[in-house]
C-alpha angles and dihedrals in degrees: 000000000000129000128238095237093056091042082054101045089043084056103042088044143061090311097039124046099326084063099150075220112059089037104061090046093040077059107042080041091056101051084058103054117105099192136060090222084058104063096079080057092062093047091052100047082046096058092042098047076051092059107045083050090056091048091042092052098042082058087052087054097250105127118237120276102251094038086233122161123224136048125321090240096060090061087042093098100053088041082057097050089041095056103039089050082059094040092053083042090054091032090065093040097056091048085053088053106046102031099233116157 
């Protein structure tokens, strides 16, 4: 069995809510969001199409970022909360840049 200070440390980390993945399309998600109630969709379609990478490249042999054990959609939640953190960062910045209200 796991302890809780490695579960915590997979979830809070690469394969949790610091995924490079999720991350990058939480953020280009979130520059094109045009309202403030879409930006936990596009937390949301970011942690899935994460998923579905990480998924895609454990099939090709290359072990999960993160290095994590157990299944993708135990990590899904933290990816969620990681990306839409970024989308609603992008999201207000770019607000701030552009000048939109």
């Amino acid at each position: 069995m796991t302890d809780p200070a490695h579960a915590y440390i997979v979830l809070l980390g690469l394969a949790g809510m610091l995924n490079p993945f999720a991350l990058a399309i939480g953020g280009v998600l979130g520059w094109y969001a045009d309202q403030k109630r879409k930006i936990v969709i596009a937390g949301f379609a970011a942690a899935v199409t994460s998923l579905i990478l990480d998924i895609a490249i454990n099939l090709a042999g290359i072990p999960p970022v993160g290095g994590y054990e157990g299944g993708a959609l135990a990590v899904f939640p933290a990816r969620w909360i990681g990306a839409s953190l970024v989308a609603a960062i992008v999201f207000a910045l770019r607000r701030q840049v552009i000048g939109r209200n």
